[in-house]
Backbone as JSON, one array per atom type, in Angstrom:
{
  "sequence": "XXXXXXXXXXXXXXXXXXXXXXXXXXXXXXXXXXXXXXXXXXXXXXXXXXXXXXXXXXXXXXXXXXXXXXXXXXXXXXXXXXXXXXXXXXXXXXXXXXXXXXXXXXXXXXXXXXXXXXXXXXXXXXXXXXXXXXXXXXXXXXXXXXXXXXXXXXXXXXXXXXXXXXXXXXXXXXXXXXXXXXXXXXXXXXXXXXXXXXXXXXXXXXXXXXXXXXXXXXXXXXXXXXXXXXXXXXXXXXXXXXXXXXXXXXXXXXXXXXXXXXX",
  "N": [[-67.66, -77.45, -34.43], [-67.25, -73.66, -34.33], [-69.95, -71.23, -34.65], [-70.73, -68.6, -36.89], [-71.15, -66.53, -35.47], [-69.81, -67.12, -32.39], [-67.65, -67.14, -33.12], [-67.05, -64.02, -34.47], [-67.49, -62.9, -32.16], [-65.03, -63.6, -30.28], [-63.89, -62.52, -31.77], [-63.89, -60.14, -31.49], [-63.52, -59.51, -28.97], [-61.11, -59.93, -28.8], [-59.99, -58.07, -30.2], [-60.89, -56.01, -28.68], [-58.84, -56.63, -26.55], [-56.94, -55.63, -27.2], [-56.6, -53.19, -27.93], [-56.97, -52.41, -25.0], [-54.7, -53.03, -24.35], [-53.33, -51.39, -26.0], [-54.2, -48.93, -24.99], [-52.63, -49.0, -22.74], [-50.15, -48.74, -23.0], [-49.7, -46.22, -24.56], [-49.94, -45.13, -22.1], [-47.95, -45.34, -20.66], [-45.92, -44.28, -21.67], [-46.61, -41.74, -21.79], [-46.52, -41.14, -19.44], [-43.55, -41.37, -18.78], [-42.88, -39.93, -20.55], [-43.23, -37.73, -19.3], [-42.13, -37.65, -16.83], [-39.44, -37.62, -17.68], [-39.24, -34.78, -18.62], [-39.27, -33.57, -16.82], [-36.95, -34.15, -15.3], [-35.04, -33.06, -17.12], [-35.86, -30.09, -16.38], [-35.26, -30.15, -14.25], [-32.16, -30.61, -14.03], [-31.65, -28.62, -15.5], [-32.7, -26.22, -14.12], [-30.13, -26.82, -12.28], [-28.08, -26.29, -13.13], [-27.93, -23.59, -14.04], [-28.82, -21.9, -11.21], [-26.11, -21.83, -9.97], [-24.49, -20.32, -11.89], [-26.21, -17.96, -11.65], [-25.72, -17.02, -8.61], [-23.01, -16.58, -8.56], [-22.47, -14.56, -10.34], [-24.62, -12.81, -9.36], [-24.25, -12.47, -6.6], [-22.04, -13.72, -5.41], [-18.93, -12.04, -5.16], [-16.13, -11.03, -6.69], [-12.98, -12.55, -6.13], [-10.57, -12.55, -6.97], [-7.68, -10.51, -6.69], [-6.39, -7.07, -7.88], [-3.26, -6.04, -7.32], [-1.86, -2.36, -7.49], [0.03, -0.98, -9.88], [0.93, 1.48, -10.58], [0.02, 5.21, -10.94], [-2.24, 5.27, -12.01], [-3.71, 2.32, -11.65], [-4.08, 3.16, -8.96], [-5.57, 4.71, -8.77], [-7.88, 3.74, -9.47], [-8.84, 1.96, -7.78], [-10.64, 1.3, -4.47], [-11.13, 4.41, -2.29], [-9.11, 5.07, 0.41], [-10.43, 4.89, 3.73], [-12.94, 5.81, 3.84], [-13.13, 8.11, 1.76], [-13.67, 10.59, -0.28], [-12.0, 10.37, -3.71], [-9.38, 12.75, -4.91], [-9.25, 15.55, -6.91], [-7.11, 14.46, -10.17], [-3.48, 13.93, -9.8], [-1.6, 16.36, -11.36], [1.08, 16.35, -13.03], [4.22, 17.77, -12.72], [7.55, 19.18, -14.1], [10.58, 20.43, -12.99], [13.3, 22.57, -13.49], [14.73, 23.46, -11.5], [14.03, 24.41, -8.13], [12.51, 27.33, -6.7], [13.8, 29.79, -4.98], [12.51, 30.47, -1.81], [12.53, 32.16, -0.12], [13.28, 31.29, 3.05], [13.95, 31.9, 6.3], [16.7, 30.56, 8.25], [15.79, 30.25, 11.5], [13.08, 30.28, 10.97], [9.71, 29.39, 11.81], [8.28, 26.59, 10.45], [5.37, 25.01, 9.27], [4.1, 22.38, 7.79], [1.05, 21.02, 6.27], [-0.22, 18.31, 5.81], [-2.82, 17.37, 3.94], [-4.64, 14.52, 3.85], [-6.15, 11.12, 2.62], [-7.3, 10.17, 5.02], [-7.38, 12.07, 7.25], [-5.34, 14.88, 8.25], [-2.02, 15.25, 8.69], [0.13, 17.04, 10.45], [3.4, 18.24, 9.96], [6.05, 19.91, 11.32], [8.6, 21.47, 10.09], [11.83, 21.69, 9.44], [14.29, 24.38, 9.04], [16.97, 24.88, 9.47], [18.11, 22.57, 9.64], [18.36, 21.28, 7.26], [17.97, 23.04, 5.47], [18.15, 23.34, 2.11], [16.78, 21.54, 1.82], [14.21, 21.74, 2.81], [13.62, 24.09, 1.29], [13.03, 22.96, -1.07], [10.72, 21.3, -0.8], [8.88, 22.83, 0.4], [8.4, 24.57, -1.87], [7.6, 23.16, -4.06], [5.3, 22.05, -2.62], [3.67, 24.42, -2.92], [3.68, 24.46, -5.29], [1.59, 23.09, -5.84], [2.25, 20.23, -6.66], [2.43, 17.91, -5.22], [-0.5, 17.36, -4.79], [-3.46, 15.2, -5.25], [-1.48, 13.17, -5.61], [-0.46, 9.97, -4.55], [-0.08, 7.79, -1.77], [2.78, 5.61, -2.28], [3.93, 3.95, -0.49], [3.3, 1.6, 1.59], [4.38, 0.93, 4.85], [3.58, -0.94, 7.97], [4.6, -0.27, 10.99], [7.39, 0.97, 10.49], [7.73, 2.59, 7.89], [5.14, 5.13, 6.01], [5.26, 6.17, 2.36], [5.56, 8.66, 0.25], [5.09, 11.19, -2.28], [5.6, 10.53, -4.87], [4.61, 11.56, -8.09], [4.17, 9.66, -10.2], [3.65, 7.04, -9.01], [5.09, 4.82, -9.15], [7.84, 4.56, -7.9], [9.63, 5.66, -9.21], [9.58, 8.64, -9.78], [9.85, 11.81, -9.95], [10.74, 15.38, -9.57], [12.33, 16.6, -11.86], [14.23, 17.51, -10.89], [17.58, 17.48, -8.57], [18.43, 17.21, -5.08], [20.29, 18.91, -2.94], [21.96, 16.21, -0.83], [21.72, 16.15, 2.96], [22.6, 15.3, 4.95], [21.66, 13.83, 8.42], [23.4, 13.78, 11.63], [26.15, 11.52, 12.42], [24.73, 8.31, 14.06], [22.42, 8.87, 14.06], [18.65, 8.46, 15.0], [16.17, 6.95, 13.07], [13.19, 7.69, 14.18], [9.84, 7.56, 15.54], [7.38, 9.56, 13.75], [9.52, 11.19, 12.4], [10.25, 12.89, 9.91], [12.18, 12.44, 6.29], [13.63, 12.71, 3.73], [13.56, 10.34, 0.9], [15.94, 8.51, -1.03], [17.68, 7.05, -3.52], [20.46, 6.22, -3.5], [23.5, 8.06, -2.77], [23.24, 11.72, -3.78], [20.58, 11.54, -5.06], [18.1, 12.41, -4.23], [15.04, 13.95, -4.56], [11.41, 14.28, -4.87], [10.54, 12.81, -3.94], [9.06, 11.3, -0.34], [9.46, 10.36, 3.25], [7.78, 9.09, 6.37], [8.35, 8.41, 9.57], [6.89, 5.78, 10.82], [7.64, 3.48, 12.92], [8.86, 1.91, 15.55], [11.89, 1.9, 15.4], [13.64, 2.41, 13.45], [16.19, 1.18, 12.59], [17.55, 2.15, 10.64], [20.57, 4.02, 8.02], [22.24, 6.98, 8.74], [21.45, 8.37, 6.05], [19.82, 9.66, 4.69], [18.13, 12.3, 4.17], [17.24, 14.5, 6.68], [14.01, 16.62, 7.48], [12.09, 17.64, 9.35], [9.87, 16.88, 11.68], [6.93, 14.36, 12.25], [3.5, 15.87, 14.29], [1.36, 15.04, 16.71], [0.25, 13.57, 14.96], [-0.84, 11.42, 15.3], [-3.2, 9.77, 15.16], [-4.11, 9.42, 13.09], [-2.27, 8.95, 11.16], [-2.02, 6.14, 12.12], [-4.52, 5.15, 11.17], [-4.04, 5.32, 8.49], [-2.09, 3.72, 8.17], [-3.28, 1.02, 8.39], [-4.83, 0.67, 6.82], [-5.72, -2.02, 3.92], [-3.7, -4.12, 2.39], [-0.94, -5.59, 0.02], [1.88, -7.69, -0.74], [5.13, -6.28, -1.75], [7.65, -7.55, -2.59], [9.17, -8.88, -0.67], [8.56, -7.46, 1.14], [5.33, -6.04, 3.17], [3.4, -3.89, 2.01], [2.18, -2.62, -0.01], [-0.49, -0.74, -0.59], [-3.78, -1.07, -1.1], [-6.09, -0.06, -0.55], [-6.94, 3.37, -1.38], [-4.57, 5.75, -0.43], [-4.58, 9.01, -0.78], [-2.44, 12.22, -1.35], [-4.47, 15.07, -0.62], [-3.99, 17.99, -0.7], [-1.14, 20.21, 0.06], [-0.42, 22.35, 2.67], [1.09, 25.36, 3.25], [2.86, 27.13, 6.07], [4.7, 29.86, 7.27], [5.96, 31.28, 9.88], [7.77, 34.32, 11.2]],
  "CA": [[-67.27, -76.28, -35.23], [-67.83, -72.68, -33.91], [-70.58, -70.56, -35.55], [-69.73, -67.5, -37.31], [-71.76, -65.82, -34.38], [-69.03, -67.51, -31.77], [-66.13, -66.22, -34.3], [-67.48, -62.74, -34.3], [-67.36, -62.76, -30.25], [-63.87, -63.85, -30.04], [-62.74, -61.38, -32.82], [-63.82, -58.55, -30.92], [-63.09, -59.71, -27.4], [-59.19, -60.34, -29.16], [-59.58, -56.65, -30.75], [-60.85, -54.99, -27.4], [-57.75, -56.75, -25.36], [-55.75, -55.24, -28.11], [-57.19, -51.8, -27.79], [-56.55, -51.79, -24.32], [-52.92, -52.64, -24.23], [-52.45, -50.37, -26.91], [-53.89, -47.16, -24.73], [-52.08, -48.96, -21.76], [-48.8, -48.83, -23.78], [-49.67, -45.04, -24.63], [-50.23, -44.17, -20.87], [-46.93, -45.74, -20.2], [-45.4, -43.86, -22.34], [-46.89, -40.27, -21.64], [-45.61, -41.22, -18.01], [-41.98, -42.01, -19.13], [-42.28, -38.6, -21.1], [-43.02, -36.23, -18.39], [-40.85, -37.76, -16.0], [-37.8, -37.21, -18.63], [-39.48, -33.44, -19.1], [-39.44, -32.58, -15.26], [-35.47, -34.29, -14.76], [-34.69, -32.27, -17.62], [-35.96, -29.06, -16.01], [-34.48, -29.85, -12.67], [-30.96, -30.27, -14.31], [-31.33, -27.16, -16.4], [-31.89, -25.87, -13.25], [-29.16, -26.93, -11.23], [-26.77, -25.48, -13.71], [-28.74, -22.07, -14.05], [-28.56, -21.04, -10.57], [-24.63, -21.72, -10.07], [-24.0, -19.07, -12.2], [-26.9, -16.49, -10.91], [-25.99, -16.64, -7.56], [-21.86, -17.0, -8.62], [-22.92, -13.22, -10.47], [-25.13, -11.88, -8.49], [-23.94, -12.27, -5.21], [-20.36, -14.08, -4.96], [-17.91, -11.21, -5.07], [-14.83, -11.75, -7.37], [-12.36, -12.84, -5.13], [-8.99, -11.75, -7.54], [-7.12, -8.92, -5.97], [-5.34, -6.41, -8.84], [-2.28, -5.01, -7.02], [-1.59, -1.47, -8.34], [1.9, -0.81, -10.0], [1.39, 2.71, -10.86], [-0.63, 5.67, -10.75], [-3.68, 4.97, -12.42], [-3.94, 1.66, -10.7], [-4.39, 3.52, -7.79], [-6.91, 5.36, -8.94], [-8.61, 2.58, -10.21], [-9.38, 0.97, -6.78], [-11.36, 2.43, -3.44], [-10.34, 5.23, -1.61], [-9.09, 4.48, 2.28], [-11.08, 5.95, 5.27], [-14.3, 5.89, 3.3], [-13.09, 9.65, 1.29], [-13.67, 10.45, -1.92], [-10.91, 10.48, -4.57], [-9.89, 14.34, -5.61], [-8.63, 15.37, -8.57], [-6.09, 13.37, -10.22], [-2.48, 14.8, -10.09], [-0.61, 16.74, -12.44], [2.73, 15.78, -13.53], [5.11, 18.94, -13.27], [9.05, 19.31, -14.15], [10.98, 21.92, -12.79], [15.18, 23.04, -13.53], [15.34, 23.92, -10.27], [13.11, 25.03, -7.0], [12.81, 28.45, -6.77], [14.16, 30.5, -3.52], [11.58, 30.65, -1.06], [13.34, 33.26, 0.97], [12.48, 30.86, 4.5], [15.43, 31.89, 7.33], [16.99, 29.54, 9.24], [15.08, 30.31, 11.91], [11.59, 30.51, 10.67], [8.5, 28.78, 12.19], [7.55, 26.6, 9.09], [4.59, 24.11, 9.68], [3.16, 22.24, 6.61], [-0.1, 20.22, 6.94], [-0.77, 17.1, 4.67], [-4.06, 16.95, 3.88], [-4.98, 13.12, 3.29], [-7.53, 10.87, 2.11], [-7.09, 9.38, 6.14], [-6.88, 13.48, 7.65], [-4.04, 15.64, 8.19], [-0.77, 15.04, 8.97], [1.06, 18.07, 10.21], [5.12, 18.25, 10.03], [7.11, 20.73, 11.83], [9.97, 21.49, 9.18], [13.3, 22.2, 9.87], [15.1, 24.99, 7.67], [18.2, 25.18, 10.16], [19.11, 21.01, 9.73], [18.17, 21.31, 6.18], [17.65, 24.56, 4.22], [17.3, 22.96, 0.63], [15.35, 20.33, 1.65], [12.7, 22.83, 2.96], [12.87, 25.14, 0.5], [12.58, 22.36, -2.3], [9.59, 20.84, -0.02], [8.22, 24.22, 0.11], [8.12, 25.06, -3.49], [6.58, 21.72, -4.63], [4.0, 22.2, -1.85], [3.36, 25.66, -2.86], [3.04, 24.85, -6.78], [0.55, 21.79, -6.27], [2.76, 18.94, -7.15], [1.71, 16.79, -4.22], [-1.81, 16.98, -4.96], [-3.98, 14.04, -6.05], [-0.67, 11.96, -5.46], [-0.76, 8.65, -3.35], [1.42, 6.94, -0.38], [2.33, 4.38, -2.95], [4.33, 2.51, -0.04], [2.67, 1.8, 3.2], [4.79, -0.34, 5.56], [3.17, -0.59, 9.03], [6.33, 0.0, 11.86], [8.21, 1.34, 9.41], [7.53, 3.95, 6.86], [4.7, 5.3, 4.52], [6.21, 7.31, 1.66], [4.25, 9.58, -1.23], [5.9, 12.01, -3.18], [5.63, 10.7, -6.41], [3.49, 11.47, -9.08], [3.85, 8.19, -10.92], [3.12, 6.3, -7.54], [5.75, 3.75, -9.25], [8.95, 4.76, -7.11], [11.01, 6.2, -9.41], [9.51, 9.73, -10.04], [10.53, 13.13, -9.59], [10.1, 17.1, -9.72], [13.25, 16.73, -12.98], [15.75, 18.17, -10.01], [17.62, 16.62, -7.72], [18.44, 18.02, -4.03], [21.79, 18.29, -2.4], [22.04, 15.51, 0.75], [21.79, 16.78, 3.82], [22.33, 13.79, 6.21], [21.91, 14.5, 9.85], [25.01, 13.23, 12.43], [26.33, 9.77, 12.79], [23.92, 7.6, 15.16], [21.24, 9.54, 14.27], [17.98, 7.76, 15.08], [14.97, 7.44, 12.7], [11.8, 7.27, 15.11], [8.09, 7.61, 15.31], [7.29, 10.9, 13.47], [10.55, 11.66, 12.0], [10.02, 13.45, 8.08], [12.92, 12.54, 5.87], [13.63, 12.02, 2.0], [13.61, 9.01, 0.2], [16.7, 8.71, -2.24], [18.1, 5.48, -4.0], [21.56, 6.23, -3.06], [23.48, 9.28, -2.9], [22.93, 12.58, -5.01], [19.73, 11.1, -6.09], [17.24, 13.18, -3.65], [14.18, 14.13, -5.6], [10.78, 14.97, -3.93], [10.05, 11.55, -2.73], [9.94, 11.51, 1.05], [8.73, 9.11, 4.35], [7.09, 9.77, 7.45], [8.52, 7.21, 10.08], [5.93, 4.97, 11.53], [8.3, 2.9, 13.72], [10.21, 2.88, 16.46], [13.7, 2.35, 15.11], [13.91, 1.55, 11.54], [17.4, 0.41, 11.53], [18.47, 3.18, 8.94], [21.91, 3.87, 8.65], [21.48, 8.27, 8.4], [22.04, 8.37, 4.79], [18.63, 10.04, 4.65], [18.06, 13.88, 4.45], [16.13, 14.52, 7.44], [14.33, 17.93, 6.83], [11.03, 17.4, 10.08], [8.96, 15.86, 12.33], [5.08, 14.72, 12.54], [3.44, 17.06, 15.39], [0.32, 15.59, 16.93], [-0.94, 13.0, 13.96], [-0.55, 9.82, 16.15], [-4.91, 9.2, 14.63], [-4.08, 9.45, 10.79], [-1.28, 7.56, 10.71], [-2.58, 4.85, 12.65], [-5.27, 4.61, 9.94], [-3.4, 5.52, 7.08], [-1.06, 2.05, 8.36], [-4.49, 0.49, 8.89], [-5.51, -0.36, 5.34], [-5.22, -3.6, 3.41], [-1.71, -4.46, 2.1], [0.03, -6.74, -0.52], [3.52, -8.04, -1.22], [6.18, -5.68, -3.04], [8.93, -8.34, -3.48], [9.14, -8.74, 0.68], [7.84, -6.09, 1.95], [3.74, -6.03, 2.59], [3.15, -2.67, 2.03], [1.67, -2.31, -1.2], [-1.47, 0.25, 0.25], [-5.13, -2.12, -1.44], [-6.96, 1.27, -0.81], [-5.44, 4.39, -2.1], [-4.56, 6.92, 0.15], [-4.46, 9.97, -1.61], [-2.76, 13.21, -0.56], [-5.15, 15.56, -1.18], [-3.05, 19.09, -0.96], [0.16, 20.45, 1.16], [-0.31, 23.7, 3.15], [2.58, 25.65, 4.17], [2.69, 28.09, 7.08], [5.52, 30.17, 8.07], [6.2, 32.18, 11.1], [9.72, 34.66, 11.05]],
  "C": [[-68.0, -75.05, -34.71], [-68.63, -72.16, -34.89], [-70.03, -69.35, -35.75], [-70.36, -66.55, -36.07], [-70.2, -65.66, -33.19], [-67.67, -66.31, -32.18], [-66.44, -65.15, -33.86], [-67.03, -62.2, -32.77], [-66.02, -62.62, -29.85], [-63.05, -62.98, -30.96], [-63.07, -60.12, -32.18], [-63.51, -58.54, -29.42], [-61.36, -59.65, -27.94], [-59.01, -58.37, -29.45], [-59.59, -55.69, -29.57], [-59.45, -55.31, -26.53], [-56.71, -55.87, -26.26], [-55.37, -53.43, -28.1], [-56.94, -51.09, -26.16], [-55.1, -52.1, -23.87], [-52.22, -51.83, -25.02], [-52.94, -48.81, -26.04], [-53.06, -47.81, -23.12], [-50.9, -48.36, -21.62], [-48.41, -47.51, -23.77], [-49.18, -44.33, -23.05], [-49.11, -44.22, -20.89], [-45.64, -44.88, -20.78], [-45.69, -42.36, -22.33], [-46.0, -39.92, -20.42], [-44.6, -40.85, -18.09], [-41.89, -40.21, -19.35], [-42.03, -37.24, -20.2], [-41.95, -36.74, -17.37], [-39.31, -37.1, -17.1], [-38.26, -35.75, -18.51], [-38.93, -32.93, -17.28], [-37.68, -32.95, -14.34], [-34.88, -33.61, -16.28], [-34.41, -31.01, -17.01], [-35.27, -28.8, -15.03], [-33.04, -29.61, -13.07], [-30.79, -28.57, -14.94], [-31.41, -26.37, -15.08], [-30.88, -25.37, -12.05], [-28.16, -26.4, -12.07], [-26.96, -24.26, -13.75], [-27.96, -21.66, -12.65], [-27.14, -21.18, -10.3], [-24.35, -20.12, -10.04], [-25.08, -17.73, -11.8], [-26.28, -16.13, -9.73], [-24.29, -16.29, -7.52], [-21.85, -14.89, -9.22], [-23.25, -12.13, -9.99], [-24.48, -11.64, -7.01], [-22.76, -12.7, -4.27], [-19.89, -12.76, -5.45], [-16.72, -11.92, -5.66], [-13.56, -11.75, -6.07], [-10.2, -12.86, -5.63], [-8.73, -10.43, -7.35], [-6.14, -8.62, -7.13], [-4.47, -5.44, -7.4], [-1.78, -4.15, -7.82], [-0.09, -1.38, -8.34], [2.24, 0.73, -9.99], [-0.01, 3.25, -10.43], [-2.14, 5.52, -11.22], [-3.92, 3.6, -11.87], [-4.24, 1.84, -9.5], [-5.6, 4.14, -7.64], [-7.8, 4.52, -9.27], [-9.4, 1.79, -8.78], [-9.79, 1.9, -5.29], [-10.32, 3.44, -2.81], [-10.06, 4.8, -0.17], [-9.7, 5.43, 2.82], [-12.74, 6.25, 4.75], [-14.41, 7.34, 2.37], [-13.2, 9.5, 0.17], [-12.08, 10.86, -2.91], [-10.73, 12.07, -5.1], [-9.2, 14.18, -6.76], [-7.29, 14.9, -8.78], [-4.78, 14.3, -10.29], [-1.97, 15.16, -11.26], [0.73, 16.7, -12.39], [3.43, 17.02, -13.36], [6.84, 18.36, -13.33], [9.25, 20.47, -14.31], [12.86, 21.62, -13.26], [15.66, 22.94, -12.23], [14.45, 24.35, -9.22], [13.27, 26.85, -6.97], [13.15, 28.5, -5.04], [12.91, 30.84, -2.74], [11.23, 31.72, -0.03], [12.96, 32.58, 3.06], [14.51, 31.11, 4.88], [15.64, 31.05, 7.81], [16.31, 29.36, 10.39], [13.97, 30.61, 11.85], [10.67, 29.26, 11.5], [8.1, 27.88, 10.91], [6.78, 24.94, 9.44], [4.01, 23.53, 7.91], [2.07, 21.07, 7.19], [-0.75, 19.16, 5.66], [-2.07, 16.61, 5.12], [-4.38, 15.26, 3.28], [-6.15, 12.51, 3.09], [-8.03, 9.84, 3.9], [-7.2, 10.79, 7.19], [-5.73, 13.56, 7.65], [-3.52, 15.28, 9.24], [0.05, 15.73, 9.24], [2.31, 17.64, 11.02], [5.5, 19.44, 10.68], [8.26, 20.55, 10.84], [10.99, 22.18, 9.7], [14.23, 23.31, 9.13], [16.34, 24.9, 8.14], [18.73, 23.81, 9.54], [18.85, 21.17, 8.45], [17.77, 22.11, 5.01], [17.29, 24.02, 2.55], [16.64, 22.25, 0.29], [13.91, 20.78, 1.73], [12.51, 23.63, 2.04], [12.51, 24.24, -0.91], [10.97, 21.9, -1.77], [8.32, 22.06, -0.28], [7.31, 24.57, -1.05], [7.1, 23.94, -4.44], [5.26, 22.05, -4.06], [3.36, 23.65, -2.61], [2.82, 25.44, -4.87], [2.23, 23.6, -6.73], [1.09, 20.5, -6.71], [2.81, 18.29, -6.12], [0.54, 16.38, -4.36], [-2.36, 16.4, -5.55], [-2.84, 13.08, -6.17], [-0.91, 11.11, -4.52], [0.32, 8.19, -2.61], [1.05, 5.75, -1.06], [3.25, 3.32, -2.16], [3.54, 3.03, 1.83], [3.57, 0.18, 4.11], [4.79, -0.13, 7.48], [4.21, -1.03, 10.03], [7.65, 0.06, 11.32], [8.06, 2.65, 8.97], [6.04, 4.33, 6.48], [5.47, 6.46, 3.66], [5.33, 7.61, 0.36], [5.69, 10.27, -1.77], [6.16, 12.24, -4.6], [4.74, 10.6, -7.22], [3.19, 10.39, -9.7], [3.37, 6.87, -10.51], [4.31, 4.89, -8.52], [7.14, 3.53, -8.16], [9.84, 5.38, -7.49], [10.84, 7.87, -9.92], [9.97, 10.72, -9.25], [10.54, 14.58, -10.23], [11.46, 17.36, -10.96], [14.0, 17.78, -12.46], [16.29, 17.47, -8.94], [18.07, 17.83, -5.81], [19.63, 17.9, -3.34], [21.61, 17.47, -0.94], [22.35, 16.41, 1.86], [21.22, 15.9, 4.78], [22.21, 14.6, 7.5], [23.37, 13.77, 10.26], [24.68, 11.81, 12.55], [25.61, 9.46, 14.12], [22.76, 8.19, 15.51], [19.86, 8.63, 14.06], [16.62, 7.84, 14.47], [14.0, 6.76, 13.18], [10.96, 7.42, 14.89], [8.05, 9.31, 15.0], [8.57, 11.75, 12.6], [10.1, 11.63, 10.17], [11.33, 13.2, 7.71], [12.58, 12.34, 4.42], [13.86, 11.11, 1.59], [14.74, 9.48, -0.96], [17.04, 6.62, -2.48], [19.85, 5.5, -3.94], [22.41, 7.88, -3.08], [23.42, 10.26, -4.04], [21.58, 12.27, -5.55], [18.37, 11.72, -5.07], [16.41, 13.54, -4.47], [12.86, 15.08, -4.85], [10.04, 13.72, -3.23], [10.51, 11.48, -0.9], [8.92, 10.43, 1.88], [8.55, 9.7, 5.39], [7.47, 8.63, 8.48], [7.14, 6.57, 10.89], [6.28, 4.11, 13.15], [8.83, 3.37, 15.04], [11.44, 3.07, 16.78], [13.48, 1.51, 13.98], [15.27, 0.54, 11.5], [17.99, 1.11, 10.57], [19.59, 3.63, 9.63], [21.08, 5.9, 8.09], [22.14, 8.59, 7.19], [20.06, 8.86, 4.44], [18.45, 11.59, 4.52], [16.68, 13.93, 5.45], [15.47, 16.27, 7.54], [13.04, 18.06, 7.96], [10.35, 16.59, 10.78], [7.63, 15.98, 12.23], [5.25, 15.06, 13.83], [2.01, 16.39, 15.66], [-0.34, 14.72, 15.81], [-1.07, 11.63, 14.0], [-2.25, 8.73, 14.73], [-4.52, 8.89, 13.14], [-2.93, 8.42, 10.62], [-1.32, 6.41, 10.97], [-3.79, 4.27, 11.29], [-4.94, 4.22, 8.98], [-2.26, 3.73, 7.12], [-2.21, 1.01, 8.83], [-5.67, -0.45, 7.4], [-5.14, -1.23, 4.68], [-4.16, -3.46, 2.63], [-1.8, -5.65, 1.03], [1.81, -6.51, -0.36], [3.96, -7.01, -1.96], [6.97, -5.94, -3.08], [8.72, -8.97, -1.6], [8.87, -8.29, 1.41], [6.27, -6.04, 2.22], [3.44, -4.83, 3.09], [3.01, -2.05, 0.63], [-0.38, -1.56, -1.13], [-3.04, -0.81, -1.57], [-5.89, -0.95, -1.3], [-6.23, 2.45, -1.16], [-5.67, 5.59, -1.11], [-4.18, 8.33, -0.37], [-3.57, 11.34, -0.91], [-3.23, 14.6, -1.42], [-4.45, 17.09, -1.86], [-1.91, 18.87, 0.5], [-0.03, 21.89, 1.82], [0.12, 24.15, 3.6], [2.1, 26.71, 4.54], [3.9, 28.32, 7.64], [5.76, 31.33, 8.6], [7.53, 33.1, 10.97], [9.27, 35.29, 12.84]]
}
């Protein structure tokens, strides 16, 4: 029979093994905890930076194609220029008389957000096309409008305040086609209509070097000399407009129109 001495020995040798599997148990368990704390942190984060770096430093990568005029304004200028003031809307009855002769000297010079563009105008092949051209130019209704079609070996065409396609100075202009087999080439100024009678102050600047147009066009000038600008101006980024990719991604603006004529 053990003495209570013995006993005693074995009750505290049983209590110490007990004591240390219970702070073993603990350690084991502090362990466990920080590991879970530090694959916590790492997940939190791997989801964190995503979005910092998706913020900060990805670039949205959805392109808004503009429909109208304030869409245009809305997105950079081309050639690195600054945007001028925004256009004003006018409606006229009628153009006034300009008094330009048939034979006059008459140069206008489209200032752009790409430089100028100067036309040689015609008053002889087209007398009311110039003097409507004229009069627009002369009361500011070009200015702060955009070339809302740009189609490179082809066209660009401005003219309208609404930059949608279907605006106009609230007059129309009598046709004044040139002759059958007449050829629209590189530099050739004409008007934009949507069929006949429907002349307005929308007009195109040819880019190409044979469009293919039948001459159902009022041809009223030629570019003189602006080979650089137009090369640019047909140089900036493009979308779709049904088939066509010539929907101008920077906005070319034209800034004013400055007419000059010689008798």
């Amino acid at each position: 029979m053990p003495t209570n001495k013995r006993e005693r020995q074995r009750e505290n040798r049983a209590k110490k093994r007990e004591e240390q599997l219970k702070l073993e148990r603990q350690k084991k368990l502090r362990k466990r905890s920080i590991q879970i704390t530090v694959l916590v942190g790492v997940l939190a984060i791997a989801l964190v930076l995503p979005t910092l770096f998706s913020s900060s430093e990805a670039p949205a990568t959805t392109t808004t194609v503009p429909s109208d005029y304030e869409g245009y304004r809305s997105q950079r200028t081309a050639c690195g220029a600054e945007a001028p003031d925004p256009v004003t809307e006018m409606t006229f009855e009628a153009p006034e008389d300009q008094g330009i002769p048939a034979d006059a000297t008459v140069t206008a010079t489209i200032t752009t957000s790409c430089g100028d563009i100067v036309v040689s105008l015609d008053p002889s092949a087209a007398p009311e096309t110039v003097n409507s051209f004229v009069f627009l130019a002369r009361e500011g209704y070009f200015d702060g409008s955009v070339f809302h079609r740009i189609a490179p070996g082809f066209v660009i065409q401005g003219g309208d305040p609404t930059a949608i396609g279907n605006g106009g100075p609230g007059y129309l202009v009598a046709d004044e086609f040139p002759e059958a087999g007449f050829t629209y080439g590189p530099g050739v100024l004409a008007m934009a209509n949507s069929g006949a009678n429907s002349t307005g102050s929308q007009f195109f600047i040819v880019t190409g070097d044979d469009t293919g147009l039948d001459p159902l066009y009022s041809v009223f000038g030629r570019a003189i000399g602006s080979e650089d600008t137009l090369d640019q101006i047909t140089s900036v980024p493009l979308a779709n407009r049904g088939n066509e990719q010539s929907v101008p991604l920077e906005t070319v603006y034209i800034e004013k129109v400055e007419i000059s004529i010689g008798f």
